[in-house]
C-alpha positions, 0 to 999 in steps of 0.5 A: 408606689407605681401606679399601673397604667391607665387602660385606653376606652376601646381596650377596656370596652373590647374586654368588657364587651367581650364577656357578654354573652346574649341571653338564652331563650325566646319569648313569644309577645303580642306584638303590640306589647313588643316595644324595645324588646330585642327580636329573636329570629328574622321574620318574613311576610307571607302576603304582598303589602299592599296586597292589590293594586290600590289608589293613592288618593280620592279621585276617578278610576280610568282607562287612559286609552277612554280618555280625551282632554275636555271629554265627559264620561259617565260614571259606572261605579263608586268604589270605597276602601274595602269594597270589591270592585267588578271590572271597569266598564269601557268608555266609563270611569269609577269614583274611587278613594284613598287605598280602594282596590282599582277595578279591573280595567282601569289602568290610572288614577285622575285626581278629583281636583283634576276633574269636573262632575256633572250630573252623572258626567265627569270630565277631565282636564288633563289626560294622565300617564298610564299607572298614575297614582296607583299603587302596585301589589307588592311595592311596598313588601315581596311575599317571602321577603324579610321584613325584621332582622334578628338582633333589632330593638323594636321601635314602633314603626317596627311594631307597625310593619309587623302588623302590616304583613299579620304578625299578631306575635312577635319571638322576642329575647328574655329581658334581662334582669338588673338589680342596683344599689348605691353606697354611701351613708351620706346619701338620703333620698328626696323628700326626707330631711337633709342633715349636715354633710348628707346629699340626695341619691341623684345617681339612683334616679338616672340610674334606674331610669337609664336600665328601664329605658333599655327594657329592663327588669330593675330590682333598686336595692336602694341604699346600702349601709357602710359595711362590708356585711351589708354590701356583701348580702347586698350583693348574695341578694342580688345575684340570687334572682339577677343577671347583672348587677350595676352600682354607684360609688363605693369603688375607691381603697378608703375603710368606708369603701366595701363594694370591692372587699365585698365583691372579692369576697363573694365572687370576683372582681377585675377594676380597670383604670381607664383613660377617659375624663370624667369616670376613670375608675370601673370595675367589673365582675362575678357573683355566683349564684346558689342555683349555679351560674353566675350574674355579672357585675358592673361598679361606676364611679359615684360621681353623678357625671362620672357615674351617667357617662361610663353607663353610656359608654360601657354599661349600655352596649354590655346590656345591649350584648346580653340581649342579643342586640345588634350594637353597632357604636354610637352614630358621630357627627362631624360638627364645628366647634364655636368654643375654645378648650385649650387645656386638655387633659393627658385622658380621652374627654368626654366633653357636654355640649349642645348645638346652637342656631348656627350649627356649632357646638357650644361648651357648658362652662363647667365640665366637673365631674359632679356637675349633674346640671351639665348632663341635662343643658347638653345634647351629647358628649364630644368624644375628644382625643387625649391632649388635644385642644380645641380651638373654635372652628375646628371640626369635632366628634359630636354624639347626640344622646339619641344615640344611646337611646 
């Protein structure tokens, strides 16, 4: 029997991407509960930050013009953050602090470790240039200027920046809605007794965890039992109150394999080969929903590191495209290798390493499919072209898993 061709990584992502439409609608969020949510629209600030001159850091406000090396001038003011100032008198100084408005007048700041109080006079050992340690209205953000892009996730210092032009709410995608289930009546979970021939649901773990780290709300069906009538209201389920529905194992042609028949039965279903090592059978699909519309359907391999590698490379930038985010590919490093690998596979590899103190990048030994272990010793995947070998010294493409935070 021919076997159809194996479908390259960047063809079956181009297709799969292709399929994902963002969301619609906008939700306004305190901004402060806005973390890793995806922004809506572009925002733009409507106030200068800082709003006014300010000082850097504690020390005396002076006209540099009064100033003499050596030469001691009384203080006429004490200006704290916050406070208004009046305008600095001639031939005198203020004491100022860190982000205190500079009074009218003064034109530098001379640090505290640069002068000497005594009594009511202070002197200076250097004379400073002009704007020294002042910071400028506006030199941070332009009124009117754009602070935010639509498409972004919301990582904190977004947060922050939002707050520093007054933006107490921010206009935020839908998060998107995933529900989960893995097959396989071998599968128990942790904490219940483990009979002959059973193994524990790790993919359940990673995979839910995988969903809520992008933001998303996660129905986990658990485990559903070896049939097609379970698989099938599994899937009704799911589809009932989902936009995407994501699976683990039960992919394959045996008669305890249901998520296919189940999945053509209730909707459609398009299953790529892909050539890529480990993770090379996915699929993807629809269910409809009774209400009208649709919810997408993702099915990884049920190894546990076939299943965790094909969720970055395919199922993360899909969720990151329902959400209206900006997903631009994940971030390569070109990095040497302090390994051989001399045996490489007819399929693009994804191979798990971590770098070492001198830079390179070491090879966990065993590169199996099921070899969960790997996926936490290692700091990211080479991304390694089909048949090529790797000798140590050679320069590779590294990913760190930061990258599909």
């Amino acid at each position: 029997m021919n076997r159809p061709a194996l479908l390259e990584f960047d063809e079956a992502l181009s297709q799969l991407l292709a399929l994902a439409q963002p969301l619609e609608g906008i939700e306004q969020v305190p901004t402060i509960d806005a973390l890793d949510r995806v922004l809506a629209t572009d925002q733009h600030a409507t106030l200068n930050v800082p709003p006014l001159d300010n000082a850097q850091m504690d020390g005396w406000a002076v006209r540099v013009s009064d100033l003499h090396a050596g030469k001691a001038l009384p203080v006429s003011a004490r200006i704290p953050a916050g406070a208004v100032p009046q305008a600095l008198q001639p031939g005198t100084v203020a004491r100022i602090f860190t982000g205190a408005s500079v009074p009218q007048g003064a034109d530098a700041i001379v640090m505290q470790e640069q002068a000497r109080l005594d009594s009511d006079q202070v002197s200076f050992d250097v004379v400073p240039a002009a704007g020294e340690w002042i910071r400028r209205a506006g030199e941070d953000i332009r009124s009117g200027a754009r602070v935010l892009s639509a498409g972004m996730r919301l990582s904190p210092q977004a947060l922050g920046l939002a707050a520093s032009v007054g933006l107490a709410t921010l206009p935020v995608r839908p998060r998107l809605k995933v529900a989960c289930f893995f097959t396989g009546n071998e599968l128990v979970m942790p904490g219940e007794p483990l009979p002959p021939g059973a193994i524990y649901n790790s993919n359940r773990y990673v995979l839910t965890a995988q969903l809520r780290r992008l933001g998303c709300e996660v129905t986990d069906l658990g485990i559903v039992p070896d049939s097609l009538e379970a698989t099938r209201e599994a899937l009704r389920a799911a589809a009932s109150s989902c936009d995407l529905i994501v699976t683990s194992g039960g992919m394959s042609v045996g008669e305890e394999d249901h998520v296919k028949p189940a999945l053509m039965a209730e909707g459609s279903l398009r299953t790529w080969q892909v050539a890529i090592k480990p993770g090379k059978p996915l699929a993807w699909g629809e269910v409809p929903r009774p209400s009208g519309g649709r919810a997408h359907f993702i099915g990884l391999p049920g190894n546990p590191v076939s299943s965790f590698v094909t969720f970055l490379l395919f199922v993360h930038p899909f969720i990151l495209r329902l959400q209206g985010a900006q997903a631009a590919p994940p971030h390569r490093l070109r990095l040497r290798a302090d390994f051989d690998w001399l045996r490489p596979d007819r399929r693009r590899e994804f191979l798990r390493v971590r770098m070492n103190a001198q830079g390179g990048l070491e090879l966990f030994p065993n590169q199996g499919s099921g070899v969960l272990t790997s996926t936490v010793w290692a700091e990211g995947l080479i991304d390694n072209p089909a048949q090529q070998a790797i000798r140590s010294g050679d320069i590779v493409d590294f990913m760190p898993y930061g990258e599909w935070r």
